[in-house]
C-alpha positions as CSV (number, residue, x, y, z in Angstrom):
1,X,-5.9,-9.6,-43.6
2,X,-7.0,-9.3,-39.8
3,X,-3.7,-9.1,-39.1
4,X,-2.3,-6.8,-41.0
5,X,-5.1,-4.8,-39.8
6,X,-4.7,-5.6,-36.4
7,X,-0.6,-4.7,-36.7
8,X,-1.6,-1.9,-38.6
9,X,-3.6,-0.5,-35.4
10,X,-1.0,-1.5,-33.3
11,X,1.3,0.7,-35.4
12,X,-0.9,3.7,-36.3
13,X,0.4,4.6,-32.2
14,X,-1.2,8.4,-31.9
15,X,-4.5,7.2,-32.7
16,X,-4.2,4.1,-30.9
17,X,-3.3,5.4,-27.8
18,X,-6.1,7.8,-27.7
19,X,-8.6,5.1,-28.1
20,X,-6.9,2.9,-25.3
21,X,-6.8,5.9,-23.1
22,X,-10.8,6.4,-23.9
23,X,-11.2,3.0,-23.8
24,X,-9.8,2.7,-20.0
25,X,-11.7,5.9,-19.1
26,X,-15.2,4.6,-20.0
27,X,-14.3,0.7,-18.2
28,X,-13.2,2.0,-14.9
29,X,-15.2,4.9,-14.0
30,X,-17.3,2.9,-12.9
31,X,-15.0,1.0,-10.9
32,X,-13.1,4.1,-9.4
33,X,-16.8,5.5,-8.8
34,X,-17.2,2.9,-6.2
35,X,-13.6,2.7,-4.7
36,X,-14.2,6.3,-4.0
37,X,-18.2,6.1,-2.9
38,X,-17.4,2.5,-1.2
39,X,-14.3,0.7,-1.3
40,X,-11.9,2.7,-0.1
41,X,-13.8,4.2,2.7
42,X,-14.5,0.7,4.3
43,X,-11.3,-0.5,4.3
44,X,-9.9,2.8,5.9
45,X,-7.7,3.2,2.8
46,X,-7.3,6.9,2.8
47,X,-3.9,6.7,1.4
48,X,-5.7,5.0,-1.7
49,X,-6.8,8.8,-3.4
50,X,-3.0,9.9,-3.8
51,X,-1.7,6.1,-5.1
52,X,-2.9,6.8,-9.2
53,X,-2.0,10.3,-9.3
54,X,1.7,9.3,-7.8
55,X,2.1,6.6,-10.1
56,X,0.7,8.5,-13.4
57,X,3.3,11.5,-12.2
58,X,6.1,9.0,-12.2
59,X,5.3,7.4,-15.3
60,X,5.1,10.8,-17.2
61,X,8.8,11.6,-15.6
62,X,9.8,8.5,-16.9
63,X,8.0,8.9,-20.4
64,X,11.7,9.6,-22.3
65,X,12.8,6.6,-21.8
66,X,9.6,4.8,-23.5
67,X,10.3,3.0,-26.4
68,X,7.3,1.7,-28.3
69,X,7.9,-1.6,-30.3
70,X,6.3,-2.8,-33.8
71,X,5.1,-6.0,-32.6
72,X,2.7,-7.5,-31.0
73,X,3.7,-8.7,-27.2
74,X,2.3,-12.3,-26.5
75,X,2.7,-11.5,-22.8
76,X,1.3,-8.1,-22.6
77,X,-1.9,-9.6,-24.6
78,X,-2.6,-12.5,-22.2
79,X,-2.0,-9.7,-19.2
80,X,-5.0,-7.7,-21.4
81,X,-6.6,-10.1,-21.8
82,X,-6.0,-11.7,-18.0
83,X,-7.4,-8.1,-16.8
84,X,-10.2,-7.8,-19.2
85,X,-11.7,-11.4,-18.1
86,X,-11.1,-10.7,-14.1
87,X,-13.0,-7.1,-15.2
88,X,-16.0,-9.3,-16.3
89,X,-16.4,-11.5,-13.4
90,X,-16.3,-8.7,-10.9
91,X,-18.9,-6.4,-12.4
92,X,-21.1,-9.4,-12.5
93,X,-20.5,-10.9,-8.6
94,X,-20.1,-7.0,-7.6
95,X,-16.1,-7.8,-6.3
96,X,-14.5,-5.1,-5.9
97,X,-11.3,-6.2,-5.2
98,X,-10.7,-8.0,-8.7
99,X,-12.5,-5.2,-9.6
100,X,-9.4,-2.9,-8.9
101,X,-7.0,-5.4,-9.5
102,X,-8.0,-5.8,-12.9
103,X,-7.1,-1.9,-13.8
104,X,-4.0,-2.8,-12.6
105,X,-3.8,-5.7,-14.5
106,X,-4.5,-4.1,-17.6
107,X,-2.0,-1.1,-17.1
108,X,0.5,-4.2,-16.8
109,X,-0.9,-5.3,-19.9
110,X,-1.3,-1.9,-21.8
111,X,2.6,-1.1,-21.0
112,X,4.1,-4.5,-21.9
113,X,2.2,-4.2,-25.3
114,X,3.2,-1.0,-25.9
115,X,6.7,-0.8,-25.0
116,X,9.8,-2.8,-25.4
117,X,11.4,-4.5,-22.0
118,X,13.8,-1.6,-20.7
119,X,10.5,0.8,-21.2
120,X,8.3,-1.8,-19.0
121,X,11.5,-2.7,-17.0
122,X,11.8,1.9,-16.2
123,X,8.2,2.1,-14.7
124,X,7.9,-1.3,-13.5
125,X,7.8,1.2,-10.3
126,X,4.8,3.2,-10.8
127,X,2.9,0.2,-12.6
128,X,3.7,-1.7,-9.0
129,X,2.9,0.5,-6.8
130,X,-0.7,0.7,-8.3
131,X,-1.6,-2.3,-5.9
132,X,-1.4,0.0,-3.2
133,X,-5.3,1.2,-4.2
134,X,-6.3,-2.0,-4.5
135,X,-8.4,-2.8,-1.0
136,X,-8.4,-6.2,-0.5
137,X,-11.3,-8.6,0.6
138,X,-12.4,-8.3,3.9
139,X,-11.4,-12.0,4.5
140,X,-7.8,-11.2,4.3
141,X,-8.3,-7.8,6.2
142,X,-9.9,-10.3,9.1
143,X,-7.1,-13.0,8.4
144,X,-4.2,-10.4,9.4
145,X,-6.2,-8.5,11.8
146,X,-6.5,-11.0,14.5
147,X,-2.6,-11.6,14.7
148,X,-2.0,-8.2,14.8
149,X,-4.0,-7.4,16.8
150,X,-2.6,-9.7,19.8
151,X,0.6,-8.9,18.8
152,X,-0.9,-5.0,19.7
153,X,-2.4,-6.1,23.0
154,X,0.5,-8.2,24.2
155,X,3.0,-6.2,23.7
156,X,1.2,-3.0,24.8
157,X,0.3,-5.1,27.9
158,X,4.4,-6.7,28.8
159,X,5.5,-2.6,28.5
160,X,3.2,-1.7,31.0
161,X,3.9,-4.5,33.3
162,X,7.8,-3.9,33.0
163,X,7.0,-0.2,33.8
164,X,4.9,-1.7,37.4
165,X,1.8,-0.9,35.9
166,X,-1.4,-3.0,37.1
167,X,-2.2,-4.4,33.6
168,X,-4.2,-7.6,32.5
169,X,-5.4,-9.2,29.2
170,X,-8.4,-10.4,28.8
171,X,-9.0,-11.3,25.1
172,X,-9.2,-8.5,23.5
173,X,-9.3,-6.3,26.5
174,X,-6.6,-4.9,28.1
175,X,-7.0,-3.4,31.4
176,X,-5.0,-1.1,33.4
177,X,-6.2,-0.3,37.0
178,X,-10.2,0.3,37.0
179,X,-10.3,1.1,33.4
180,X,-10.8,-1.3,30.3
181,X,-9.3,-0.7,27.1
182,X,-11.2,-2.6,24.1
183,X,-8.7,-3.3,21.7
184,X,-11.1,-3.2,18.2
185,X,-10.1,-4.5,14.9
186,X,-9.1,-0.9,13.8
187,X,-7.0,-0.6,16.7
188,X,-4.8,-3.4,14.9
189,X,-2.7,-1.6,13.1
190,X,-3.1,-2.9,9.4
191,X,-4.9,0.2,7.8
192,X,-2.0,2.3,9.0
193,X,0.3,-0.5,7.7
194,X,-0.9,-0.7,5.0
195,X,-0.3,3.2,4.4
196,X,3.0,3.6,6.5
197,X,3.9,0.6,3.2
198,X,2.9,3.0,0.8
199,X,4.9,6.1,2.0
200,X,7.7,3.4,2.7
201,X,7.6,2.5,-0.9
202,X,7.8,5.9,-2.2
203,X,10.6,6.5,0.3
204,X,12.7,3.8,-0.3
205,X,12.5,3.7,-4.4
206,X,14.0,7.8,-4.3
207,X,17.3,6.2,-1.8
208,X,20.3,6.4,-3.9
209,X,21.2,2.3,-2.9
210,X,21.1,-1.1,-5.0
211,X,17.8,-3.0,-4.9
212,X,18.2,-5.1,-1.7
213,X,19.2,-2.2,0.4
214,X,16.0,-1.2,-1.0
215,X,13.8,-3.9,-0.2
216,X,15.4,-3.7,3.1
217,X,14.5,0.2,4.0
218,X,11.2,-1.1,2.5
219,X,10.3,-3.9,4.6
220,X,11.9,-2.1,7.7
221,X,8.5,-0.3,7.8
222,X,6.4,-3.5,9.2
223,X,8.3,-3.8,12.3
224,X,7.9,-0.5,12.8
225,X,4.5,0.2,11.9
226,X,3.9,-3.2,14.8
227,X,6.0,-1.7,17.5
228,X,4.8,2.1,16.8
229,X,1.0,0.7,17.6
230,X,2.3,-1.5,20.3
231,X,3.7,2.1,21.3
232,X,0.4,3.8,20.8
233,X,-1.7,1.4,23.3
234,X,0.8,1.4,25.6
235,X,0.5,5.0,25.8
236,X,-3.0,5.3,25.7
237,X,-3.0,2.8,28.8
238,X,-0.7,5.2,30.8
239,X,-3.1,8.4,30.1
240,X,-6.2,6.2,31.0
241,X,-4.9,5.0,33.8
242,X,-3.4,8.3,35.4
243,X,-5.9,10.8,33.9
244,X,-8.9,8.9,32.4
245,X,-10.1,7.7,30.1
246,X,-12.0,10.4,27.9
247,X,-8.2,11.9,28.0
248,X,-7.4,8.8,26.0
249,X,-10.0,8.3,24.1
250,X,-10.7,11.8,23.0
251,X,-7.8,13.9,21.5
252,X,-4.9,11.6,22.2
253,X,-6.3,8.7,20.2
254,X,-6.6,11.2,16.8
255,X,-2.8,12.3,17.7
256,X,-1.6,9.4,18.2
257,X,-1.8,8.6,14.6
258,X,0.1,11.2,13.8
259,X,2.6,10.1,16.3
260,X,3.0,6.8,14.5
261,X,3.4,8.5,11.2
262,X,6.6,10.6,12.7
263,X,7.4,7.6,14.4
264,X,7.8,5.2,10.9
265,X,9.3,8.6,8.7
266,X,12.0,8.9,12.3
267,X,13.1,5.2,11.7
268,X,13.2,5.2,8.0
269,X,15.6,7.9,8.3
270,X,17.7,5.5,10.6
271,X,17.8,2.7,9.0
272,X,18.2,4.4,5.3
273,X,21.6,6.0,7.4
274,X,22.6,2.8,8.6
275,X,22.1,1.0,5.1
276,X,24.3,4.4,3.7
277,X,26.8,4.0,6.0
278,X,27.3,-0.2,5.7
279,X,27.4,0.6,1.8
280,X,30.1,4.1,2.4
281,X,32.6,1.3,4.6
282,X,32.0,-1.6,2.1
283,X,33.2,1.1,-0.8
284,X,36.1,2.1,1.5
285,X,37.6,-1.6,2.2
């Protein structure tokens, strides 16, 4: 009898997708309340506030080709049920990562019980690219940090010397001439990896080119999102050294952002050309 009740919810799809929708609603507003108030803000991840409404656009574009099914999936229940659990735990220890990952974790879920493989298999996109607003613990943020972040100073620091400035690391300091350059955790890189990845994503899954050429144009992004702050210091270097430092420090360092931005979207362009034009001569032999 409970299962032929339970089916017959399953089934009765209107209603039941209004009360998952409602039900989703009322469990994560909280959590969304402090990604917004908290989360995202200490992690830096601005890019965070566009990642639902992108993926909830490019699920309803897809929603022709969603095809519910009439049975129960024993993979999108565990995924529920997975999500649900990991939902629990961080509202009682206050985690906010599992906390975020556990909406996404249920969207996983919600979909796969829902819909039949090629409907799962159409926004496996969107559904992936929720991660994107998930900031993660500020163990793995410090874990990544510090490599990138001599990665950063080195680099920064052999440009200037082949270009005969007086440049010298020391720890995290890189000096040029008289003036010091602290090189701080936020001067790392990984926030503005982290969104240069998210705009890469988005880039690359619109390219009209097979998977791998895909991952590829994706990927591409983390060598340039290093050498475009490697690119950034060294520059700021340069204008400390021949102008000052409150000319580095002041409007240069919020343009410079913007520089790596223009930077990443330049060599995405590139290297989604060179991955057209490999795949234009493969066709023609």
């Amino acid at each position: 009898m409970v299962k032929k009740i339970f089916f017959g919810i399953f089934q009765s799809r209107d209603i039941f997708d209004y009360f998952i929708l409602a039900g989703m609603m009322i469990m994560f507003s909280s959590t969304f309340y402090h990604l917004i108030s908290l989360g995202w803000k200490s992690a830096d991840f601005t890019h965070a506030y566009f990642i639902l409404p992108i993926s909830l656009w490019l699920i309803w574009k897809k929603r022709f080709a969603l095809n519910k099914i009439k049975y129960l999936s024993k993979a999108g229940l565990w995924l529920c049920v997975a999500g649900f659990l990991s939902y629990l735990y961080a509202q009682l220890n206050e985690f906010m990562f599992l906390d975020a990952l556990s909406f996404v974790i249920m969207m996983w879920g919600i979909f796969s019980i829902r819909f039949d493989k090629s409907s799962v298999k159409a926004v496996m996109f969107p559904l992936s690219y929720l991660v994107f607003l998930v900031p993660p613990p500020m163990v793995v943020i410090d874990t990544i940090t510090l490599p990138l972040r001599t990665i950063s100073t080195l680099g920064s620091y052999f440009i200037l010397k082949s270009f005969h400035y007086p440049a010298a690391v020391y720890g995290a300091i890189l000096k040029v001439g008289q003036h010091e350059l602290f090189i701080a955790d936020a001067c790392s890189g990984f926030r503005s990896m982290v969104t240069l990845l998210a705009l890469g994503a988005i880039y690359a899954y619109y390219q009209h080119t097979d998977l791998m050429k895909k991952w590829i144009i994706f990927l591409s992004v983390i060598p340039m999102g290093i050498f475009g702050n490697i690119l950034r210091i060294f520059l700021t270097g340069v204008i400390s050294y021949n102008f000052g430092a409150k000319y580095a420090e002041g409007f240069f360092h919020e343009f410079s952002g913007i520089l790596l931005f223009i930077f990443t979207v330049i060599g995405l362009i590139i290297v989604t050309s060179i991955m057209v034009k490999k795949e234009v001569a493969n066709e023609e032999d």
